[in-house]
C-alpha positions in Angstrom: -40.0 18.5 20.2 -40.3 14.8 20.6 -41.8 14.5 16.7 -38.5 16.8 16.2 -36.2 14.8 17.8 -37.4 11.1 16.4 -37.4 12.4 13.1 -33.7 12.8 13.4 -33.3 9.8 14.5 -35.4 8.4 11.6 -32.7 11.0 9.0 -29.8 9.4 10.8 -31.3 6.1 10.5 -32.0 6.9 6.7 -28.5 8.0 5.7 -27.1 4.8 7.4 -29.3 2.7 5.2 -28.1 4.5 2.3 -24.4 4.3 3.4 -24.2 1.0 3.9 -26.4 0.0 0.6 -22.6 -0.6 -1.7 -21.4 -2.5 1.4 -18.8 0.2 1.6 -18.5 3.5 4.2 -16.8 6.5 3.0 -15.4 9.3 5.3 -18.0 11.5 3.6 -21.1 9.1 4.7 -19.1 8.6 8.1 -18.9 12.4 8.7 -22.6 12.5 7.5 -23.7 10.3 10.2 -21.9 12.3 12.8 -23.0 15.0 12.1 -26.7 13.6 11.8 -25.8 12.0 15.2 -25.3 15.3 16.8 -28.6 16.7 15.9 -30.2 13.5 17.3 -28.6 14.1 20.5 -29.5 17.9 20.2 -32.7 17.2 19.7 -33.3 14.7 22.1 -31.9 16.8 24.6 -34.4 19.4 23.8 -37.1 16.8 24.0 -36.6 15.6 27.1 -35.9 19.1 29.0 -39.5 20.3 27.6 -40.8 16.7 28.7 -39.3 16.7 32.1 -40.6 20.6 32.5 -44.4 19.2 32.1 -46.0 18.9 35.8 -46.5 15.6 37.1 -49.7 13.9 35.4 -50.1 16.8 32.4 -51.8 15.1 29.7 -53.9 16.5 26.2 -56.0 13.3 26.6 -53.8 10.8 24.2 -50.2 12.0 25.6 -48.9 12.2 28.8 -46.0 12.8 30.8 -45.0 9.5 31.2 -45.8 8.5 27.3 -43.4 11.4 26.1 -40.6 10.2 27.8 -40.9 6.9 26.8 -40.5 8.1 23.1 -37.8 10.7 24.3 -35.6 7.8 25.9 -36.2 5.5 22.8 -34.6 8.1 20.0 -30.8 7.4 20.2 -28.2 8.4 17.5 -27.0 5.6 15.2 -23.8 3.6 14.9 -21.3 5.1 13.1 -19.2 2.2 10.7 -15.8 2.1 10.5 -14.8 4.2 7.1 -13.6 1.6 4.6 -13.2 4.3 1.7 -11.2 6.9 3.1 -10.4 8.9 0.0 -13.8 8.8 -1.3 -13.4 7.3 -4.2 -16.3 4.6 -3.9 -13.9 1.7 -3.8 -12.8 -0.3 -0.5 -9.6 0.6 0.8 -9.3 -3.1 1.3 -9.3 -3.6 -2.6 -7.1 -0.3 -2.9 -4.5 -2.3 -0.3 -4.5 -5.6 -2.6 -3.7 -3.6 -5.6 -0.8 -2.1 -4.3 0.3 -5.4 -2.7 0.2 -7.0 -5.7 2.7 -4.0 -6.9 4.9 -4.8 -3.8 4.9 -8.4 -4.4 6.0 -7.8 -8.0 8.8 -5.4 -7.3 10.0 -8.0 -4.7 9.8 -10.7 -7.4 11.7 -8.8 -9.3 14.8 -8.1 -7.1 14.7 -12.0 -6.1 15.0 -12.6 -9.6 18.0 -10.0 -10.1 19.7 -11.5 -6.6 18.9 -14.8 -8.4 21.0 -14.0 -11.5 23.5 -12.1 -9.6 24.5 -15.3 -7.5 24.5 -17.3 -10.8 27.1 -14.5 -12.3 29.4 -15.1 -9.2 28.9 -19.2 -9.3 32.3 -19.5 -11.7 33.8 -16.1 -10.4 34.2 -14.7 -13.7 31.5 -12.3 -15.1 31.2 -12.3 -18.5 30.0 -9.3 -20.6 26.7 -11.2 -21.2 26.0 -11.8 -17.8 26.6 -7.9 -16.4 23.9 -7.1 -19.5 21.4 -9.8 -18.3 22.2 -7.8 -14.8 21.6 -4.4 -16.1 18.3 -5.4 -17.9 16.8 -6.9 -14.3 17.8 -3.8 -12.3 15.6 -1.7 -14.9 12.7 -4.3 -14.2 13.8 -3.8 -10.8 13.4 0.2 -10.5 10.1 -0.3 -13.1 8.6 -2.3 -10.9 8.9 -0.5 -7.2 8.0 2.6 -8.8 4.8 1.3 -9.9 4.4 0.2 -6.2 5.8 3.2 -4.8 2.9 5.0 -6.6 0.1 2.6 -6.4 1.1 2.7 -2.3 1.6 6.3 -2.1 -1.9 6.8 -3.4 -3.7 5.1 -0.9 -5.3 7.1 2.0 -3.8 7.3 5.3 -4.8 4.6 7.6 -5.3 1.9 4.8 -5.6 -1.3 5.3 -6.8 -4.9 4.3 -6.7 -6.2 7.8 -3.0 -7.3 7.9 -1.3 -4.6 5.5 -1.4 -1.0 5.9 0.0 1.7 3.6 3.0 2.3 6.4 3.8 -1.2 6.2 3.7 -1.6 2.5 5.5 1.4 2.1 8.2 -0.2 4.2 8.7 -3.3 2.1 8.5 -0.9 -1.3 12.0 1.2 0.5 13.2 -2.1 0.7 13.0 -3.2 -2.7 16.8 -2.2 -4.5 18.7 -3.2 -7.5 21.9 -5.6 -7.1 25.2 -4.0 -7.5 27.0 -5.5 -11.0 30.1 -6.2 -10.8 33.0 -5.8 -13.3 33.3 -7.5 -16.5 35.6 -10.2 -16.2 34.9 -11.9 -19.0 34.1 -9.7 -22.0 34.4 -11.4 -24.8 32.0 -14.5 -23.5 34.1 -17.5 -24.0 33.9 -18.3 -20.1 37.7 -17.5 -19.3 38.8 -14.8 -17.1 40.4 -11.4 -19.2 43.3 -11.8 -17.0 43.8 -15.1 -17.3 44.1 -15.0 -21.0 45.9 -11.6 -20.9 48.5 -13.5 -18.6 48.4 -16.6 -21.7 49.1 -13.7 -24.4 51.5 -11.7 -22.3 53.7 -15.4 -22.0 53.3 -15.9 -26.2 55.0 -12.3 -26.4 57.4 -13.2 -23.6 58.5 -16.4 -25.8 58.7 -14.6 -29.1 60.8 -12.0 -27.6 62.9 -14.4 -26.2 63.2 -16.4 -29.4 63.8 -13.2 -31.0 66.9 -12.6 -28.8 68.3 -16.0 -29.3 68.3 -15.5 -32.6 69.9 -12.2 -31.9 72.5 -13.7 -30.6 73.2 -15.9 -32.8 74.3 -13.8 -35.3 
């Protein structure tokens, strides 16, 4: 029982060895150890009540009591890592997080960069026609973009993490990420003045040629 129960350990110890070999501990290797673990501790357990049973002094001339505890006490179960590739997948979770950070940080980037051109839009308070298409074309970059990190971050397993960011927290900043509302065309024929503006300028032509038309109404 005590060959029994430190050749567990030496199986536990084993599969450790091999699980830590690629530097990286997935929840199948974890839940391998545990489960290894618990036959150590079974089999240590039934060591040490047939050791402790043995009368006081009981020998077979090499062991002894005494001797067979010692080796019973030494066989412990091993420590289990932390899992750092939950979905099994053989790569770290860690390089699964910066991935889909990189995603994040892209789709972020690219709403700045809409925000950007929407402020630019409103600088003159006229939006021209070329101005609301430049607007269009970054919201689809925009909704591109935080898809591809809604997906990459929805992938990851639960409970990922790099340290800093987790999958809850990136997935928090992906919600966030949102096209700019586009205003009106104010402007659609380019030329920098307002529609109305010029509207208003034609509106006062027609006003004057009706008005010369009366005159010379009257004057017949």
């Amino acid at each position: 029982k005590v060959k029994a129960a430190e050749a567990a350990e030496k199986d536990a110890e084993k599969a450790l060895a091999d699980a830590n070999g690629d530097q990286i501990i997935s929840k199948e290797e974890a839940d391998k150890l545990k489960d290894l673990n618990a036959k150590v501790v079974d089999a240590k357990k039934a060591a040490d009540d047939a050791v402790k049973a043995l009368p006081e002094g009981a020998t077979d001339g090499t062991n002894t009591k005494d001797s067979l505890q010692g080796r019973v006490n030494d066989v412990n179960p091993v420590d289990v890592p932390g899992v750092t590739d939950a979905n099994n997948n053989g790569i770290d979770d860690a390089v699964e997080v910066n991935s889909a950070l990189e995603k994040v940080k892209a789709a972020e980037a690219a709403e700045k960069d809409a925000e950007k051109a929407l402020a630019d839009a409103n600088g003159d308070q006229i939006i021209s026609k070329e101005e609301a298409d430049k607007l269009k074309d970054l919201n689809a970059k925009v909704v591109d973009a935080k898809k591809a990190a809604d997906d990459a971050v929805k992938a990851l397993p639960e409970g990922a993490t790099d340290g800093t960011n987790t999958k809850d927290s990136l997935q928090g900043r992906v919600n966030d990420v949102n096209p700019v509302d586009v205003p009106g065309v104010t402007d659609a024929n380019n030329n920098g003045i307002d529609d109305a503006v010029e509207v208003n300028s034609a509106l006062e032509k027609v006003k004057a040629a009706e008005a010369a038309e009366k005159a010379a109404e009257d004057a017949l």
